[in-house]
C-alpha positions as CSV (number, residue, x, y, z in Angstrom):
1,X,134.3,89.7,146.9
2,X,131.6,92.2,145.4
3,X,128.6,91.7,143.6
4,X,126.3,93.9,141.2
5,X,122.7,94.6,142.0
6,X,120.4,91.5,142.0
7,X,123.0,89.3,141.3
8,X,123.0,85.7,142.3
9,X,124.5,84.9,146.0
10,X,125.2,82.2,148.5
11,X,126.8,82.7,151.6
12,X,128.6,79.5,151.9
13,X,130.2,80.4,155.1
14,X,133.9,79.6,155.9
15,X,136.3,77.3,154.6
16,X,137.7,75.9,158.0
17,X,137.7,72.4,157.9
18,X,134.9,71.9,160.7
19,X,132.6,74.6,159.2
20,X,132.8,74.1,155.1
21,X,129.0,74.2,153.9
22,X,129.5,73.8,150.2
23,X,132.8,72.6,147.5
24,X,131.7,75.4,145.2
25,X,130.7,79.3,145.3
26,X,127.7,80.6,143.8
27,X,129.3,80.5,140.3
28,X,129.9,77.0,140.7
29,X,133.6,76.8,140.8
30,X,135.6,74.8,143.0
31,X,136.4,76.4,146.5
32,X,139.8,76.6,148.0
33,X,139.4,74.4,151.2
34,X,141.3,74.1,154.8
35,X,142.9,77.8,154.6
36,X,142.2,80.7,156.3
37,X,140.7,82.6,154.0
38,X,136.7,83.1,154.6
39,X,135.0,82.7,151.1
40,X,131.9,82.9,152.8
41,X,132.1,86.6,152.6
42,X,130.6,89.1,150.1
43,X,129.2,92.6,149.7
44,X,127.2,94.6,146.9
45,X,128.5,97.3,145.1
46,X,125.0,99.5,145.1
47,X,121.5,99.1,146.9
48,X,118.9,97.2,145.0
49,X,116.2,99.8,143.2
50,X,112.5,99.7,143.2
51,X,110.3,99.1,140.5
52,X,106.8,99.2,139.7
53,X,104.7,95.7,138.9
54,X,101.1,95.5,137.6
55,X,98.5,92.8,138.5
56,X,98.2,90.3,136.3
57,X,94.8,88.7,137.1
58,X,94.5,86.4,134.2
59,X,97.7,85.3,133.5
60,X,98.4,85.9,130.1
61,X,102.1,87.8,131.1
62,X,100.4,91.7,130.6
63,X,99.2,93.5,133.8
64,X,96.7,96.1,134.7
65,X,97.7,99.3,134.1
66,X,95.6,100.3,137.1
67,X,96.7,97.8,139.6
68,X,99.6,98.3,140.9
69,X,102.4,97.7,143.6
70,X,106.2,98.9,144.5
71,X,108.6,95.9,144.7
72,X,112.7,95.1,144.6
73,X,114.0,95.2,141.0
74,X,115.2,92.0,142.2
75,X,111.6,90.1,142.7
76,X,108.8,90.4,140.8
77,X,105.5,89.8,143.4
78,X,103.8,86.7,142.7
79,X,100.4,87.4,141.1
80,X,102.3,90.9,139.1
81,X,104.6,91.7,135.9
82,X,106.3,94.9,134.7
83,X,104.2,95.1,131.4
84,X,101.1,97.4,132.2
85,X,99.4,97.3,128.3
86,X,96.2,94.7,129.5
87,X,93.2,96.1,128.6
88,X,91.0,93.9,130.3
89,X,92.6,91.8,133.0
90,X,89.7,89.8,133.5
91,X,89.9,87.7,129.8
92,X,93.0,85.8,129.2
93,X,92.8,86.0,125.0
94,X,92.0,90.2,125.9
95,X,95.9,91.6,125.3
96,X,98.1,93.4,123.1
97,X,98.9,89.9,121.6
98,X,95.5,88.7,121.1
99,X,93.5,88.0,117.6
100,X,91.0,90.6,117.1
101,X,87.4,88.4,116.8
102,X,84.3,90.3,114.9
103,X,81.1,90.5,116.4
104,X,82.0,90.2,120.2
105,X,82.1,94.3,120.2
106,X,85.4,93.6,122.2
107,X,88.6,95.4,121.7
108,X,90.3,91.9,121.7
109,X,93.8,93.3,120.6
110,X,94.1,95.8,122.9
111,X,94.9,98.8,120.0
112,X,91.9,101.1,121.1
113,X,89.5,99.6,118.2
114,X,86.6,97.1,118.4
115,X,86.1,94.8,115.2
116,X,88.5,96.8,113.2
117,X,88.6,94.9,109.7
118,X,85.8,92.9,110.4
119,X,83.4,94.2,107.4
120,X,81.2,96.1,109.7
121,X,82.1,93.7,112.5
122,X,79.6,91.0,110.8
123,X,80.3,87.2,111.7
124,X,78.6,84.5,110.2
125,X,79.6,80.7,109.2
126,X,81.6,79.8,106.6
127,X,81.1,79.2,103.0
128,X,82.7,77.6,100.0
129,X,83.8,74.1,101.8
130,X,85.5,71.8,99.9
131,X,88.2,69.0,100.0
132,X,91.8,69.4,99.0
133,X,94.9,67.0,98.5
134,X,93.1,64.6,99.3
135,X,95.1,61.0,99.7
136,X,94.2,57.3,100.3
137,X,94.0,58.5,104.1
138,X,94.0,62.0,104.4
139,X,92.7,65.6,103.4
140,X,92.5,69.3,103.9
141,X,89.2,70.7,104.8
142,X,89.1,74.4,103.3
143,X,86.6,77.1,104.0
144,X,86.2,80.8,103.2
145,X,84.8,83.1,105.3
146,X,85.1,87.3,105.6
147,X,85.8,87.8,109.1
148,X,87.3,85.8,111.9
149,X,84.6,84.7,114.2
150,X,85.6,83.6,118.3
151,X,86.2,79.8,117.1
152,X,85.6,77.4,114.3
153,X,84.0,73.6,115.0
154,X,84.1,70.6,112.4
155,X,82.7,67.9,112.5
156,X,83.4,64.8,109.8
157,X,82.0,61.2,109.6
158,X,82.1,58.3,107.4
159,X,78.8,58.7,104.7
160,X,76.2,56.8,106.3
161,X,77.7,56.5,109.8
162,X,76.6,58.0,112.8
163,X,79.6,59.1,114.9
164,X,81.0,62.7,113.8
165,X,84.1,63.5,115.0
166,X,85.0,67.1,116.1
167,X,87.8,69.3,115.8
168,X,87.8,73.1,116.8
169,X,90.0,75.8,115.9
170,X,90.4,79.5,116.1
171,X,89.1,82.0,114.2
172,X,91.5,82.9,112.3
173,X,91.6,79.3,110.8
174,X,90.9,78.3,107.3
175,X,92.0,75.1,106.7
176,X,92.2,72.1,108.9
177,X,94.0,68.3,107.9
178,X,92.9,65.2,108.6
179,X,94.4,61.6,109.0
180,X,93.3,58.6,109.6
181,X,90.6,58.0,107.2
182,X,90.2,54.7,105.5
183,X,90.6,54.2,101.7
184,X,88.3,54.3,99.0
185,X,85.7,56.2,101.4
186,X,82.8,58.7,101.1
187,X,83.3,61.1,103.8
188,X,80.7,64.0,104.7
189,X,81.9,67.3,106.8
190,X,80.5,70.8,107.8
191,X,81.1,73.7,110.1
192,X,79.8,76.5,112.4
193,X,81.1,79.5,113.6
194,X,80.9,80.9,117.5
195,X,80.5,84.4,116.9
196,X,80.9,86.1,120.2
197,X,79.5,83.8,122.3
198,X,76.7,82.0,120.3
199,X,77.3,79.6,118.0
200,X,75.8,79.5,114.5
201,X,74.5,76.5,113.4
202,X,76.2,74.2,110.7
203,X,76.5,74.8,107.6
204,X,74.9,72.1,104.7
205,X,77.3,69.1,104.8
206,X,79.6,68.4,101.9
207,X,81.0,64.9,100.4
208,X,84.5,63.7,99.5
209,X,85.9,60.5,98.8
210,X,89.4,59.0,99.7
211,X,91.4,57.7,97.1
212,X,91.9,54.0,96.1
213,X,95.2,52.8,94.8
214,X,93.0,50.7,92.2
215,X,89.6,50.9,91.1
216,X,86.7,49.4,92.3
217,X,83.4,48.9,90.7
218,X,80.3,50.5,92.0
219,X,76.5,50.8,91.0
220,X,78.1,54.5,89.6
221,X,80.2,52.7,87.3
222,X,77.4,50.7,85.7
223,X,75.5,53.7,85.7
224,X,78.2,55.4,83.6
225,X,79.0,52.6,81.0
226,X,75.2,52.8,80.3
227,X,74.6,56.0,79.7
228,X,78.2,56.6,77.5
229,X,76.2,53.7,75.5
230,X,72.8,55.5,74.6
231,X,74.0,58.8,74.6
232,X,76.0,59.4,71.6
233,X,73.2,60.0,69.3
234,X,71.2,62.5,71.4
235,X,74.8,65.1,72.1
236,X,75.9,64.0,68.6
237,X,79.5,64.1,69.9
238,X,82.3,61.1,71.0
239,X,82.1,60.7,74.7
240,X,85.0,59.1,76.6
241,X,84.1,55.5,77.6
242,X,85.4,55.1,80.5
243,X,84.1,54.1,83.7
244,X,86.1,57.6,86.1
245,X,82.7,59.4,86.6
246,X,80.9,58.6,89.7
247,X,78.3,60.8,91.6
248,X,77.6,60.1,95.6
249,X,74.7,59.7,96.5
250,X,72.4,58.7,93.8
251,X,69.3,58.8,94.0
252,X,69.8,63.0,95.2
253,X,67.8,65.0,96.8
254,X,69.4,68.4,96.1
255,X,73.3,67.9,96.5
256,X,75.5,65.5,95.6
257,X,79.6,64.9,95.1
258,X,80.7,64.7,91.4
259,X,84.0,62.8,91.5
260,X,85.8,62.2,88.2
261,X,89.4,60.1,88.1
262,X,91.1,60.3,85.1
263,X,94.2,58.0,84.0
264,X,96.7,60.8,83.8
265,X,98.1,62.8,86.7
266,X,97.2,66.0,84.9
267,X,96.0,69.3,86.3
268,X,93.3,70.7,84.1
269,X,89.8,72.6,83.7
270,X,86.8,71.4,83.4
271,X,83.3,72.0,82.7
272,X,80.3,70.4,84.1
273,X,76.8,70.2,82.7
274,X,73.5,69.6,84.3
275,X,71.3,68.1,81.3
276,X,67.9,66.7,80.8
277,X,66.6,63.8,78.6
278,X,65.9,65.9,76.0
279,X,69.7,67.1,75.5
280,X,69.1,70.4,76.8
281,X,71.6,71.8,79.5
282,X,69.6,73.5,82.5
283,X,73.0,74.5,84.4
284,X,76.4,74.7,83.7
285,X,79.3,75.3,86.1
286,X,83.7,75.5,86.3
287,X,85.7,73.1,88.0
288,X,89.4,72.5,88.6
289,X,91.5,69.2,88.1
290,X,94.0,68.5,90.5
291,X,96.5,65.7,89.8
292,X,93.9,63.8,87.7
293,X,91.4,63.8,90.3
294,X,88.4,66.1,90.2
295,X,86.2,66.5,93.5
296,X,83.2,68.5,93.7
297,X,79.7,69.1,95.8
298,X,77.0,70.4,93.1
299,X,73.5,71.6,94.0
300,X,70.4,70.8,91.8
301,X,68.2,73.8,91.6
302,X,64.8,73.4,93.7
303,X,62.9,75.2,90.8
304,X,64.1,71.5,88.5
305,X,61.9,68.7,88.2
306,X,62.2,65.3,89.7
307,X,63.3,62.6,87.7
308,X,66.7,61.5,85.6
309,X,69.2,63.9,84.2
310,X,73.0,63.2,82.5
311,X,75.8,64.8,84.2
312,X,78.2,65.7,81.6
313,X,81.9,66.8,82.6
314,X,84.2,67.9,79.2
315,X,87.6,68.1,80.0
316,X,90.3,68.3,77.6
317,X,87.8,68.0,74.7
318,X,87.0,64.6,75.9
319,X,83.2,64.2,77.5
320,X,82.3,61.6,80.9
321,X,78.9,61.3,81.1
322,X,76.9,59.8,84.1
323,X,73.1,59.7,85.1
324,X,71.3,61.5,88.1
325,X,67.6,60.5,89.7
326,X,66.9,63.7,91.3
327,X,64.3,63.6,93.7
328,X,62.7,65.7,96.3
């Protein structure tokens, strides 16, 4: 019997009757038994070569280019692989397939350039959070941000509770979904970035609510239905009486979440206005209806002064009007 190079063998010995160590050959087919022939015999064709292995100190499967050893083709030295393209041995996320992070002034990718498409290698946290797809008991957190920084960590809680609950990702992250959340809910979130090894602190938290399969009354709603009924004569136009606007939390102190839930399952544009008690708008601003449902976080100017304003969303050429105490 002959064999190539490194392949598999067993020397099962003979096939006498008294001396039969195994049924099957190395193959694993049946063995002729009780004859005369010795099965147990085999021989290789050509020697075994050698080949080189480089150190793999971290274990991410690519070895050090400058550590090195002589081995069998047919056993790799524990500890060593036959890929030499690690640049740095010592960090197990450092290697040709590795996510290049800004700010760390690493060459994380091994490709001979440090922060390459990181916009002057600047990190910083996030911006432009919001809440998408939102369900009765789930969302997706988005985020924007320029670069990829080492890792991503958010943190979400119940409005008014005091247990956040954390998630992290990597860098390269821009959107995260959660389960489990309970119906009908206000919900608060933010995030901070770890930009080579510090982390930033978190960013302003930002509200969304979890959608009800019916509706359910609030101090908003009574809000609303009072303010659609003294308002007509000061915008001189037909507001929408309907009780879909409600604004979390109110009394604000700077931010707040404008939620609006309209009867049809439409996707639309809308615009939202920011307006005092003298019918004069102070800030205006674009926002996008998805499925009926329109979710956003809108921030009072600091230079506005405290006391009651009407948030005013058109949409469709219908207006929902709602009132604001703003404090400080």
């Amino acid at each position: 019997m002959q064999l190539n190079a490194c392949s598999p063998v067993k020397n099962i010995g003979s096939n006498d009757a008294d001396k039969v160590r195994s049924a099957t050959d190395f193959l694993g087919a049946d063995r002729i038994l009780f004859s005369v022939v010795d099965m147990g015999a085999y021989e290789l064709t050509e020697e075994a070569g050698q080949a080189t292995y480089y150190r793999d100190a971290d274990v991410d499967g690519y070895g050090d280019p400058q550590n090195s050893t002589q081995g069998s083709e047919c056993s790799v030295p524990d500890g060593y692989v036959k890929d030499n393209n690690d640049c740095d041995d010592s960090r197990t996320a450092v290697n040709p397939a590795g996510d290049e992070i800004c700010g760390n002034n690493i060459d994380d990718n091994c490709n001979g350039q440090i922060d390459e498409g990181c916009s002057g290698g600047t990190c910083a946290n996030a911006n432009n959070l919001h809440a998408a797809n939102i369900t009765s008991h789930g969302a997706i957190l988005k985020w924007s941000a320029p670069v990829n920084p080492a890792k991503w960590e958010i943190q979400y809680k119940k409005a008014g509770g005091s247990n956040w609950i954390s998630i992290r990702l990597s860098g390269s992250k821009r959107s995260v979904h959660i389960s489990s959340l309970l119906a009908n809910q206000y919900y608060v979130w933010h995030i901070r970035a770890k930009c080579g090894q510090t982390w930033t602190s978190y960013c302003r938290s930002v509200t969304f609510r979890t959608r009800s399969g019916q509706y359910v009354s609030s101090p908003d709603t009574q809000q609303s239905e009072a303010v659609q009924n003294i308002q007509k004569d000061s915008f001189g136009e037909a507001e929408e009486k309907s009780p879909a606007i409600k604004l979390y939390p109110n009394p604000s102190r700077g931010q707040f979440l404008l939620e609006l839930q309209l009867a049809d399952n439409i996707n639309a544009n809308a615009k939202i206005q920011f307006v005092n008690m003298m019918g004069q708008a102070v800030s205006a601003e674009k926002a996008n209806i998805s499925k009926g449902l329109l979710q956003k976080n809108v921030s009072v100017s600091s230079s506005l002064t405290p006391g009651i304003y009407i948030v005013k969303v058109v949409v469709d050429n219908k207006t929902y009007l709602s009132k604001l105490i703003y404090e400080k």
